[in-house]
C-alpha positions as MATLAB code, in Angstrom:
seq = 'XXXXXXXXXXXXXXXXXXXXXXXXXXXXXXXXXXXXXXXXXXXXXXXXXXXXXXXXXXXXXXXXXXXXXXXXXXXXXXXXXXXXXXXXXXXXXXXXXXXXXXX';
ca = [
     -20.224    3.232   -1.167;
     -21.275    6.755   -1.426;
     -19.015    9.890   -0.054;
     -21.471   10.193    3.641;
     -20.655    6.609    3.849;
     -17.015    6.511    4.084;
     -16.691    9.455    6.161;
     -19.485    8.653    8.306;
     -17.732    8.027   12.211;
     -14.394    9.274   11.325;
     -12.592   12.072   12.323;
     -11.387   14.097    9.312;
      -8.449   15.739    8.911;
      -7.139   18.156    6.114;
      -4.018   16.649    4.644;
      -3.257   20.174    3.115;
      -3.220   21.882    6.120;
      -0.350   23.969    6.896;
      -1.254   24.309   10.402;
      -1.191   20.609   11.084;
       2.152   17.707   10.309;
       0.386   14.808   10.215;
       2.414   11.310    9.766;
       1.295    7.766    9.676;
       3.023    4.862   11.733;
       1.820    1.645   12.893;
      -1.394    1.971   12.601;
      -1.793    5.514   14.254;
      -1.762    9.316   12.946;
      -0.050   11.268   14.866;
      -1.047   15.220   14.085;
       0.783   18.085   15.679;
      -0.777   21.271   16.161;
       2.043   23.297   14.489;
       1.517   26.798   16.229;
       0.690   24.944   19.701;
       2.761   22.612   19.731;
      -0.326   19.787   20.750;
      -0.263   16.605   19.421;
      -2.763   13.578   18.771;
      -2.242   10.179   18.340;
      -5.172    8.376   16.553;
      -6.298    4.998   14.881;
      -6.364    4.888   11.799;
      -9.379    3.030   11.510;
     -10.686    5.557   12.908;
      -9.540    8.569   10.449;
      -9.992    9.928    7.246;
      -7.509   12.157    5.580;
      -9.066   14.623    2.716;
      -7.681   16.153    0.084;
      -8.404   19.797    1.198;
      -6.886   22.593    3.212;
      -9.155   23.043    5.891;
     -12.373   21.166    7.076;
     -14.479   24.111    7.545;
     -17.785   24.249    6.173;
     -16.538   25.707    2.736;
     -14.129   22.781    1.957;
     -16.044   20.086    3.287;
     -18.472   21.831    0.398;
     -16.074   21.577   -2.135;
     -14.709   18.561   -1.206;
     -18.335   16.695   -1.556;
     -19.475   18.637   -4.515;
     -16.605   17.168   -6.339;
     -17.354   13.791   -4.953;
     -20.798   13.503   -5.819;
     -20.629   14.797   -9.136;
     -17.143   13.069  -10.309;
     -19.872    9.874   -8.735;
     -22.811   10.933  -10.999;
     -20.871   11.590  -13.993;
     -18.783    8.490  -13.504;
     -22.271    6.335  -13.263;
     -23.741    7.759  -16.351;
     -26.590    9.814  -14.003;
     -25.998   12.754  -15.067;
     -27.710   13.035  -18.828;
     -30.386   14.598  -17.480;
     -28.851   16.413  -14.402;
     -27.470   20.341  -15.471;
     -26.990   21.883  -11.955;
     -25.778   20.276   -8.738;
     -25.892   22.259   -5.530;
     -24.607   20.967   -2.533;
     -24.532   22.575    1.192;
     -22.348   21.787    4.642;
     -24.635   23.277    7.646;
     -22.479   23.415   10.827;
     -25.554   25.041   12.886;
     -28.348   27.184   12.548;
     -27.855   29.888    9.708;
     -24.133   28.972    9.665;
     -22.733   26.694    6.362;
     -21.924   27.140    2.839;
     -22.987   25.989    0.039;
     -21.459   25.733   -3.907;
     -23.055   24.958   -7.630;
     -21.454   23.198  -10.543;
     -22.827   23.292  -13.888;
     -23.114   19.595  -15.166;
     -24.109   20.537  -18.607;
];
């Protein structure tokens, strides 16, 4: 299952985000807004928690660069593969984008 796949109708949440407390209990997350004080009580079916310290556009980046080529290297794709570029759009003229040399 490819990295789109398994995040593909879940809400994501950055498990290294200071501004969040997020714990796990029956079945739910619960995340509190540290600074506001909200809080959220989710499925857990219907979350996944990343590795990364925000999800903004940059991470999210980062995050599925490292996915996709950790995948292609893994799967022996990447003998003929030297670059990898990967970009996270969030509208029109607004995203980021990051390069790893495969080489």
């Amino acid at each position: 299952m490819g990295v789109c796949d398994r995040l593909d109708h879940r809400i994501l949440l950055a498990m290294d985000d200071p501004r969040l407390k997020i714990t796990k209990d029956d079945g739910y997350y619960t995340v509190e807004l540290i600074k506001s004080c909200k809080h959220y009580v989710l499925p857990a079916d219907d979350v996944k928690l990343l590795p990364i310290p925000s999800v903004s556009a940059e991470d999210l980046c980062k995050y599925f660069l490292n996915e996709i080529s950790t995948a292609i290297r893994n799967n022996g794709f990447a003998d003929n593969i030297t670059n990898l570029h990967v970009r996270v759009d969030e509208g029109i003229g607004q995203g980021a984008g990051c390069n790893i040399n495969l080489a």
